[in-house]
N, CA, C and O of each residue as an XYZ file, in Angstrom:
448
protein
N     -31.618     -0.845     36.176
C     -32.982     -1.310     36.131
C     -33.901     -0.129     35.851
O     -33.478      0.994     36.125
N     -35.086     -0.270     35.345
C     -36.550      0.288     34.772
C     -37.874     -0.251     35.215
O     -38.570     -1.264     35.145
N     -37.853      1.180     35.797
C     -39.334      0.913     36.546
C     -40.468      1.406     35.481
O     -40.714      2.608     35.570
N     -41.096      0.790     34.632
C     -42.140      1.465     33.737
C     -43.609      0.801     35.061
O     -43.862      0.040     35.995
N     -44.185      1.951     34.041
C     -45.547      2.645     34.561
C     -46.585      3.009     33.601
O     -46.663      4.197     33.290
N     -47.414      2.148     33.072
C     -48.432      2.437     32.230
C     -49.867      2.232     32.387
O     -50.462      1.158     32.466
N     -50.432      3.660     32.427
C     -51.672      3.970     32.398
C     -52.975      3.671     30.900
O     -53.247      4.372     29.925
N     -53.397      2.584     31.272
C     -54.309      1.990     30.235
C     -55.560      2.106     30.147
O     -56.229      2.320     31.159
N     -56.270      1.956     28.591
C     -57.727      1.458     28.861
C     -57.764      0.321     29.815
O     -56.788     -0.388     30.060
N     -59.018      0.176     30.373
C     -59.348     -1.219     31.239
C     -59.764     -2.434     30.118
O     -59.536     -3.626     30.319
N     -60.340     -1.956     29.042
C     -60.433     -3.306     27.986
C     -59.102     -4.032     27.532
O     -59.107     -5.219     27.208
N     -57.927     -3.225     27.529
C     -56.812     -3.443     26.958
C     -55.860     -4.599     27.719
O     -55.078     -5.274     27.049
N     -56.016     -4.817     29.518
C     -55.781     -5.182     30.464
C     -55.025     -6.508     29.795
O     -53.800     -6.593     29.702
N     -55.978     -7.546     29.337
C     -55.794     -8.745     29.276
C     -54.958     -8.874     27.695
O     -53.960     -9.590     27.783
N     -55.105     -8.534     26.859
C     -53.903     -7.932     25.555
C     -52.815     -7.627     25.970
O     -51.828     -8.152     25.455
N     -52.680     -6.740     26.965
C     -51.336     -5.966     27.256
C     -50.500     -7.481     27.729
O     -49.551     -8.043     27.181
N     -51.315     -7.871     29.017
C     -50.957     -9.451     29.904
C     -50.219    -10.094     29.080
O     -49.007     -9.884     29.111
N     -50.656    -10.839     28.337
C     -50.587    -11.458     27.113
C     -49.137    -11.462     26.133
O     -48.330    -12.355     25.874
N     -49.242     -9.861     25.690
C     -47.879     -9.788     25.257
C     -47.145     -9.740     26.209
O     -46.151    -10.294     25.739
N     -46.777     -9.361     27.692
C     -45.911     -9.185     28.282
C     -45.505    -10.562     28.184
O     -44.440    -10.865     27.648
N     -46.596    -11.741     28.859
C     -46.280    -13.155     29.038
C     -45.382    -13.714     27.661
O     -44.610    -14.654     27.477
N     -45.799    -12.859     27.008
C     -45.054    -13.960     25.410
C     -43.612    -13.346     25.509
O     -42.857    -14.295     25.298
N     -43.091    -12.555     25.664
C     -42.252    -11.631     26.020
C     -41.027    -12.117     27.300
O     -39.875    -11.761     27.547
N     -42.057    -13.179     27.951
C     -41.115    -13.725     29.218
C     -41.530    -12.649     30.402
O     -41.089    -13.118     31.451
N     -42.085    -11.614     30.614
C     -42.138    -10.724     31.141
C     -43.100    -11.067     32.462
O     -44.221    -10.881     31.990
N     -43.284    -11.455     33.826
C     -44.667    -12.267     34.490
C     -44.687    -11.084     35.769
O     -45.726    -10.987     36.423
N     -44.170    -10.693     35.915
C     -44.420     -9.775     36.802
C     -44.425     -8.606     37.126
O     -43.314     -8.082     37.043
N     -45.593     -7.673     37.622
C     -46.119     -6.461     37.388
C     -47.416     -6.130     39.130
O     -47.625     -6.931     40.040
N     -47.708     -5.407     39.046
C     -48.345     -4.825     39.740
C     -49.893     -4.510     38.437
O     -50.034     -4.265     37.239
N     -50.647     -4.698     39.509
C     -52.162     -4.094     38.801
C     -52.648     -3.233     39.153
O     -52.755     -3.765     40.258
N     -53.290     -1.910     39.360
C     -54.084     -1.249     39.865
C     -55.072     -0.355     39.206
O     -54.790      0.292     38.197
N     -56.333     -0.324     39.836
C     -57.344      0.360     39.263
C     -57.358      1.649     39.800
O     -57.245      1.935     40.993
N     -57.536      2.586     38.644
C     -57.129      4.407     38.676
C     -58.222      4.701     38.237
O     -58.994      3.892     37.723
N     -58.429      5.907     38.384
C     -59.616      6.935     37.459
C     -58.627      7.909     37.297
O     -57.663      7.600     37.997
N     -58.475      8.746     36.805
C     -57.974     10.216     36.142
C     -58.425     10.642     34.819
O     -59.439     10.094     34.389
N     -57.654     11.822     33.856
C     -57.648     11.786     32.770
C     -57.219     12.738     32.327
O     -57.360     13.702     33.079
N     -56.523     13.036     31.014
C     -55.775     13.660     30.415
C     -55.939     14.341     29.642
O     -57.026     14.784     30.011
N     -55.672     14.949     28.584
C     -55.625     16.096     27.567
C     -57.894     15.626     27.299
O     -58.506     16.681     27.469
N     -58.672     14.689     27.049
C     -59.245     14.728     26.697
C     -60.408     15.641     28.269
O     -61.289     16.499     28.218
N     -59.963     15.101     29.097
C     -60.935     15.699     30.471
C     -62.245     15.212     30.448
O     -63.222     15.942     30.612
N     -62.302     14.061     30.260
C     -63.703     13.493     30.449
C     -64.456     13.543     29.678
O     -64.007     13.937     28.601
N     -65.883     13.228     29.696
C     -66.918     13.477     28.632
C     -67.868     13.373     29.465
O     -67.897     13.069     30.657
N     -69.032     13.794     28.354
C     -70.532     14.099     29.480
C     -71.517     12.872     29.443
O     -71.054     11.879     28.884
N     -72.361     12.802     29.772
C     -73.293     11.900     30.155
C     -74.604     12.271     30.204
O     -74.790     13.488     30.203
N     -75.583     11.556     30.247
C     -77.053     12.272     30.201
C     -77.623     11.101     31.140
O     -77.467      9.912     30.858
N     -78.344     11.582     32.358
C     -78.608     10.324     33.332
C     -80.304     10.863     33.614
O     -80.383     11.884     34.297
N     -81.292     10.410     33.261
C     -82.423     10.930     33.908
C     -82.816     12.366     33.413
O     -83.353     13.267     34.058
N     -82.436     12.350     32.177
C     -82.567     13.573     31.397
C     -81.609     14.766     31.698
O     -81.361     15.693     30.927
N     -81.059     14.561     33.101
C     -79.716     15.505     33.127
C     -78.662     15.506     32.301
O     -78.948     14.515     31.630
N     -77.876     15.812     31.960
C     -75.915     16.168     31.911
C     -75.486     16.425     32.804
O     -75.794     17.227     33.685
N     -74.408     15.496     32.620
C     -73.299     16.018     33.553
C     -72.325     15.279     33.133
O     -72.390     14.298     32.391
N     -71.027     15.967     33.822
C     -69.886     15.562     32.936
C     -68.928     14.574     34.112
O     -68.888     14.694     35.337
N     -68.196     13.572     33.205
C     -67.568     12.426     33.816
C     -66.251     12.874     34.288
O     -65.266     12.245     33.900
N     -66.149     13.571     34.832
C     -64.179     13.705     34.497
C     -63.065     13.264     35.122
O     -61.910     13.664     34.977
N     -63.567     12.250     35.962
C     -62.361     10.548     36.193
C     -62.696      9.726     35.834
O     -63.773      9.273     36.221
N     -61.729      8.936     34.644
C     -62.120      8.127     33.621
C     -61.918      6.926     34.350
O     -61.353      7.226     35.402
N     -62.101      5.820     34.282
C     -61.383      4.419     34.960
C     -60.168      4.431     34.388
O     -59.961      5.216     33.463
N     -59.359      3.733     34.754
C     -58.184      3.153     33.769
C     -57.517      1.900     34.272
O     -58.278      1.022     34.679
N     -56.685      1.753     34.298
C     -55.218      0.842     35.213
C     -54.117      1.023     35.176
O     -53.551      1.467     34.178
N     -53.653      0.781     36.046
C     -52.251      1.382     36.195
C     -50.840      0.176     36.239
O     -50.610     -0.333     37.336
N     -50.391     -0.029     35.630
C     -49.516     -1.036     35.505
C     -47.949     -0.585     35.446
O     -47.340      0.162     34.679
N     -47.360     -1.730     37.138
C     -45.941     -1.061     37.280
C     -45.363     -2.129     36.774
O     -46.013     -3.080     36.341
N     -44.121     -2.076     36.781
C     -43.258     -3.142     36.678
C     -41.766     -2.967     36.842
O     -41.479     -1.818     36.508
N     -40.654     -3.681     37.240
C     -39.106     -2.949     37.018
C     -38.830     -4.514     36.271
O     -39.339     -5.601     36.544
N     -37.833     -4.151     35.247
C     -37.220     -4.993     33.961
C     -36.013     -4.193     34.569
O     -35.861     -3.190     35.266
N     -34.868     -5.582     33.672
C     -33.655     -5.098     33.441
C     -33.333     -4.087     32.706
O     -33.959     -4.078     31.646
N     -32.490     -3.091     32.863
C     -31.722     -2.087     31.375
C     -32.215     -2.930     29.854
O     -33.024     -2.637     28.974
N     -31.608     -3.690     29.991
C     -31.464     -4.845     28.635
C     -33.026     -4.787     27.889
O     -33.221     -4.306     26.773
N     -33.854     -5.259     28.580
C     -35.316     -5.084     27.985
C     -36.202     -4.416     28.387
O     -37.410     -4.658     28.379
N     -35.416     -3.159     28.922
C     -36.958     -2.120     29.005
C     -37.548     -1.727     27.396
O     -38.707     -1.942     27.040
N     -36.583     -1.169     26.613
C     -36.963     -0.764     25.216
C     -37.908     -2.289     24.556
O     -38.358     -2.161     23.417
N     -38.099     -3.301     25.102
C     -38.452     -4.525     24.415
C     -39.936     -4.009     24.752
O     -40.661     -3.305     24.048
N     -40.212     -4.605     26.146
C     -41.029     -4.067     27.108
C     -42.084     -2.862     26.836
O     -43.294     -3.078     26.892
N     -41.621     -1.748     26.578
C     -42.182     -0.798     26.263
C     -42.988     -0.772     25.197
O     -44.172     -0.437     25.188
N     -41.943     -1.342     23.768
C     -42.575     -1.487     22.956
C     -44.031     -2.726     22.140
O     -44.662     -2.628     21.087
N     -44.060     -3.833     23.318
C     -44.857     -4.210     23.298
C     -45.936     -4.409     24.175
O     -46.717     -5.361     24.171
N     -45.919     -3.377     24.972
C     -46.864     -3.003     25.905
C     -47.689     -1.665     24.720
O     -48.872     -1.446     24.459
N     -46.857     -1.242     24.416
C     -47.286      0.103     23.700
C     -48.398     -0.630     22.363
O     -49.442     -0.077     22.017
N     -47.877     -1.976     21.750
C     -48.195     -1.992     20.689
C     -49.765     -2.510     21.443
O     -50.836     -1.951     21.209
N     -49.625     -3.437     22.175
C     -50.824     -4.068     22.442
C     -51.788     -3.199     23.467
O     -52.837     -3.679     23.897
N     -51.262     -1.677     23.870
C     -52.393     -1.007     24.183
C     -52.944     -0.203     23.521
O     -53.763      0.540     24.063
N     -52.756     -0.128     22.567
C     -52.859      1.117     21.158
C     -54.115      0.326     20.757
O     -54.320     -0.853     20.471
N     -55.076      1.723     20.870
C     -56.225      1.619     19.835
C     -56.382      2.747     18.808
O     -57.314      2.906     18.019
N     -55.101      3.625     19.002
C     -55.048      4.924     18.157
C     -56.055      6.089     18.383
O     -55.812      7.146     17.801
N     -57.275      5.993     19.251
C     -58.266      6.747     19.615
C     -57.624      7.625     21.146
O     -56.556      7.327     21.681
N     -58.480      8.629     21.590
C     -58.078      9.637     22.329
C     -58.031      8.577     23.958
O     -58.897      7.765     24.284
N     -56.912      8.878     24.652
C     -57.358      8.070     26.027
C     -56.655      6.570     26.067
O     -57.214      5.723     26.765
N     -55.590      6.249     25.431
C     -55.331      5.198     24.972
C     -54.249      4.988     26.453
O     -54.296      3.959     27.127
N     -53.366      6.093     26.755
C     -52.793      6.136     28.102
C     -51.600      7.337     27.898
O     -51.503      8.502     27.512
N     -50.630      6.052     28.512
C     -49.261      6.968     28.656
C     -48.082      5.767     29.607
O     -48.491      4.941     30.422
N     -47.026      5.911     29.335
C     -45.804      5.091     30.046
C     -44.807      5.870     30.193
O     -44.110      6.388     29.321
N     -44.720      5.980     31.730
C     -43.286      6.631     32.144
C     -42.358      5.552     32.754
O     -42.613      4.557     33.433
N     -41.480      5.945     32.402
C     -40.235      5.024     32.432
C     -39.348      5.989     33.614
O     -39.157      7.202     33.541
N     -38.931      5.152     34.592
C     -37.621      5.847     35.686
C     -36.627      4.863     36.128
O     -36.902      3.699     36.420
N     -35.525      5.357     36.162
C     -34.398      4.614     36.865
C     -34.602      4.219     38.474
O     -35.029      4.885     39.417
N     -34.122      2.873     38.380
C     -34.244      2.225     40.039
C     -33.240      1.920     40.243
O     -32.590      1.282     39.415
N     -32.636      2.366     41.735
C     -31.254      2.062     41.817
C     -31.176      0.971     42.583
O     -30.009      0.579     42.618
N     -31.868      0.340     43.182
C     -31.960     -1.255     44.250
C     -33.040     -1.741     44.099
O     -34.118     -1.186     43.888
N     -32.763     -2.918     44.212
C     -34.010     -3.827     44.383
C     -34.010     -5.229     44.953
O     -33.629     -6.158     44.240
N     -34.449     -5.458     46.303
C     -34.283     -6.448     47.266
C     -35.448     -7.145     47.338
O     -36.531     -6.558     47.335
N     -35.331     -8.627     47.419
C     -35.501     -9.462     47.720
C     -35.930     -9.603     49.096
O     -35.018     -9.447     49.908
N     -37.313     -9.910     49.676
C     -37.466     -9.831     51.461
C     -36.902    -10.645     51.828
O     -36.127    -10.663     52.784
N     -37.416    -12.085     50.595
C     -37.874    -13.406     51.723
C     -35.785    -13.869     51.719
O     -35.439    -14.736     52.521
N     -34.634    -13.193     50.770
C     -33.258    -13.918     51.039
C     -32.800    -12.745     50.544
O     -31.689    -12.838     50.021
N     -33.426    -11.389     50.539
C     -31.796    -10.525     50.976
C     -31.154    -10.402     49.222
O     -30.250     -9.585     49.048
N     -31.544    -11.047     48.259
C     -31.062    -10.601     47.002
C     -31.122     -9.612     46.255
O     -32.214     -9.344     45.756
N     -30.126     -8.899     46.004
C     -29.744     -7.672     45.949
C     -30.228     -7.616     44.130
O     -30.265     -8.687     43.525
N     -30.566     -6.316     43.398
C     -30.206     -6.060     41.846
C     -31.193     -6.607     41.164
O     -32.329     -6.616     41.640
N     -30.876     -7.226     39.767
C     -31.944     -7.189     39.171
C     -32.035     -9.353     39.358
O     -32.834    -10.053     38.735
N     -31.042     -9.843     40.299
C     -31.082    -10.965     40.539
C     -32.682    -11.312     41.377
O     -33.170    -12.441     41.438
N     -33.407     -9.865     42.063
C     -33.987    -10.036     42.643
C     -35.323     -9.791     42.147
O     -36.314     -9.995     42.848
N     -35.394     -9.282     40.748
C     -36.283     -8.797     39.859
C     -37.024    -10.705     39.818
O     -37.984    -10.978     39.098
C-alpha cells in the first residue's frame, strides 16, 4: 500500500475531488495548511505599507491506495492540480505497511 500526500492550491480542491471520484478513488483526508516553497511568499501592500506574506494557504490531501493504483492516482491528481504556474504543490508518496480497520479488525488493503 501508498500513502500519497499532496499539497495543493485551495482553488484546485474541488477538480482534484472530482478526478479522484471518476477514478473510483472516495477516500482521503482534507486539511487546511499554510507553508511555502521555492517561491517564499509574496508581498502585499495594506494601508500603504508592505509587507511580505510568507505562509501561503494551501491543502493538504492524504490518502493510502493499493500498490496497483497508486501510479493511476498520482497521475490524475497531478493532472487536475496543474496550473503550470509557480506554487502549484508537490506529492509525496510512502510505503504503509498495515492498515486496520477499528470498527472489525480488517487487516491490509481489505481495510482501505
Amino acid at each position: 500500500m501508498k500513502k500519497i500526500e499532496a499539497i495543493i492550491q485551495p482553488f484546485k480542491l474541488e477538480e482534484v475531488k472530482e478526478a479522484l471520484k471518476a477514478i473510483g478513488i472516495d477516500g482521503m483526508t482534507v486539511i487546511e495548511v499554510r507553508g511555502h516553497g521555492r517561491q517564499k511568499g509574496h508581498k502585499e501592500v495594506y494601508r500603504g505599507q508592505e509587507y511580505q506574506v510568507d505562509l501561503l494557504p494551501k491543502v493538504k490531501i492524504e490518502m493510502v491506495v493499493p500498490d496497483a493504483r497508486a501510479e493511476e492516482v498520482i497521475s490524475a491528481l497531478a493532472t487536475a492540480a496543474r496550473t503550470g504556474k509557480i506554487g502549484d504543490g508537490k506529492i509525496f508518496v510512502s510505503e504503509i505497511s498495515d492498515a486496520i480497520r477499528i470498527r472489525n479488525d480488517e487487516r491490509g488493503e481489505s481495510a482501505l
